[in-house]
C-alpha positions as CSV (number, residue, x, y, z in Angstrom):
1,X,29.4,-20.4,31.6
2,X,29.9,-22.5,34.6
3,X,33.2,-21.0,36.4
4,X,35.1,-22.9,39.3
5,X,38.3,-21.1,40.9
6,X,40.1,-22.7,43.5
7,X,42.9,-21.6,46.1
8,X,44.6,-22.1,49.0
9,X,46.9,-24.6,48.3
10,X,50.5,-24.8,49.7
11,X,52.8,-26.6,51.7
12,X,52.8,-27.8,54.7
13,X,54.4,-29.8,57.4
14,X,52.3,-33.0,58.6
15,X,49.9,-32.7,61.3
16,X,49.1,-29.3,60.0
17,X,46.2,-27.9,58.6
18,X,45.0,-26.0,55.4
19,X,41.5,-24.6,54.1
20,X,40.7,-25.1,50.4
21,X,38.2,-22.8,48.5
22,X,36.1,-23.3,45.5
23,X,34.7,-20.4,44.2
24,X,31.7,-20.6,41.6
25,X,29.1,-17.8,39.7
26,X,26.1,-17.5,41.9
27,X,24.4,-19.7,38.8
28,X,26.8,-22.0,39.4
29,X,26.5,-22.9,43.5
30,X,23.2,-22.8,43.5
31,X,21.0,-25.9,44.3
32,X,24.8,-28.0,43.1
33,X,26.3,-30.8,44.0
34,X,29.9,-29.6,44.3
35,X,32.7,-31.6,45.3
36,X,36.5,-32.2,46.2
37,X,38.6,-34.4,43.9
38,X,42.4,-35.0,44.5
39,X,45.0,-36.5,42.0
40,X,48.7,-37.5,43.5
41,X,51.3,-38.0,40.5
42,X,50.9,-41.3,38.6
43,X,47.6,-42.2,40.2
44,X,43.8,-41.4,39.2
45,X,41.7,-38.6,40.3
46,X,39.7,-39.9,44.1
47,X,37.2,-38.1,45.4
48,X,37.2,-36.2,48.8
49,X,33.9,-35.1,50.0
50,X,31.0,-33.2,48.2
51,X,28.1,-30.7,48.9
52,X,24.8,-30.5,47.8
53,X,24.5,-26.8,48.1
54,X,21.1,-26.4,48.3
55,X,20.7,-28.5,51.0
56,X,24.0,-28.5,53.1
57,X,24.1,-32.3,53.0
58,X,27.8,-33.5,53.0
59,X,29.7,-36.7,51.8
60,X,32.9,-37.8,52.5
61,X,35.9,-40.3,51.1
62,X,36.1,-43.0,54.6
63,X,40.2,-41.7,53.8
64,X,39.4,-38.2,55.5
65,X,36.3,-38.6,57.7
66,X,37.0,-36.9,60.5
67,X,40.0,-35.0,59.0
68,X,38.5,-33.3,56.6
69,X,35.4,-30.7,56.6
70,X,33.2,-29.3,53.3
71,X,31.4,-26.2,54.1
72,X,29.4,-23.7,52.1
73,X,29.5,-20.3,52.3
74,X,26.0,-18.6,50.3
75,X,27.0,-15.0,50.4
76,X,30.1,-15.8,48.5
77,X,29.3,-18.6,46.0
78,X,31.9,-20.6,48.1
79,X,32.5,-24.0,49.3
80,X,35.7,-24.9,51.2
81,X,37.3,-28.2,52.0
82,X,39.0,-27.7,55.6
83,X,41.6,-29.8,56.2
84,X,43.5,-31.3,59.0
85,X,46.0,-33.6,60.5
86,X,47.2,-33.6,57.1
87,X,49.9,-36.3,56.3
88,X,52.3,-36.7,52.9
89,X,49.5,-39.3,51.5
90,X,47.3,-36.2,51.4
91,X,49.5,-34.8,49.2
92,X,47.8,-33.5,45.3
93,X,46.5,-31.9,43.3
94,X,43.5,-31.1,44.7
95,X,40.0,-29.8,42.3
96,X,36.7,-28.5,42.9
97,X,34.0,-29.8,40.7
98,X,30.0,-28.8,40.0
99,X,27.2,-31.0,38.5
100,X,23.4,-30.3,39.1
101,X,22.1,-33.4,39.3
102,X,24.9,-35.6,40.9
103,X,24.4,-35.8,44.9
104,X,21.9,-38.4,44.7
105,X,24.5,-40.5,43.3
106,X,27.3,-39.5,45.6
107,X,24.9,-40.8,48.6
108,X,24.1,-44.1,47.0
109,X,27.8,-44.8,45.4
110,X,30.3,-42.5,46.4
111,X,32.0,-39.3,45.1
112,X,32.9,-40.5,41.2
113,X,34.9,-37.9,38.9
114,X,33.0,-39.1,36.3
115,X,29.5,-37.8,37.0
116,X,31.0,-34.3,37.3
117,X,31.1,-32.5,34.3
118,X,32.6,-28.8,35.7
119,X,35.6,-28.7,36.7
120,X,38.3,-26.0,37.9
121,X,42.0,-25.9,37.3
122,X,43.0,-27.2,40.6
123,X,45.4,-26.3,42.9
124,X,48.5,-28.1,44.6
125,X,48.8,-29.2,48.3
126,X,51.8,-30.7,49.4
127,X,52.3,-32.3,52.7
128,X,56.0,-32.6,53.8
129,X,57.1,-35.2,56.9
């Protein structure tokens, strides 16, 4: 059963920074394309970066290049989404997300909620100005 738990989520004033994590079963990060998906109120669901775990390779939203970090840790089945310089347009519900065959078509077309079939129950950041 493919388990994704996220936290670190809160508020914070703009400018400031937060780190996300994304915690999976060892079954589950493994060789994965994992991503970052965010969903403000009334709007659809954007990606933010992804992973492909076996590989480290990384993808990023052009929104939070440079702002925004995905990182893998392998000893504990993690991948985080650092985040900084965040402003109130950052502000969501932010999920982690896990397909096995996906990061190919992250790198050709972008980081699409619909090609990820595992998701976790998300968790809220708000940015305040």
């Amino acid at each position: 059963q493919v388990q994704l738990v996220e936290s670190g989520g809160g508020s914070v004033q703009a400018g400031g920074s937060l780190r996300l994590s994304c915690a999976a079963s060892e079954s589950t990060f493994k060789s994965n394309c994992m991503g970052w998906f965010r969903q403000a109120p009334g709007k659809g669901r954007d990606g933010v970066a992804a992973i492909y775990t076996a590989a480290g390779s990384t993808y990023y939203a052009d929104s939070v290049k440079g702002r925004f970090t995905i990182s893998q840790d392998n000893a504990k089945n993690t991948v985080y989404l650092q985040m900084s310089s965040l402003q109130p347009e950052d502000s969501a519900m932010y999920y982690c997300a896990a397909d096995p065959d996906v990061c190919g078509y992250v790198n050709a077309r972008g980081i699409a909620d619909s090609i990820f079939n595992y998701w976790g129950q998300g968790t809220q950041v708000t940015v305040s100005s």
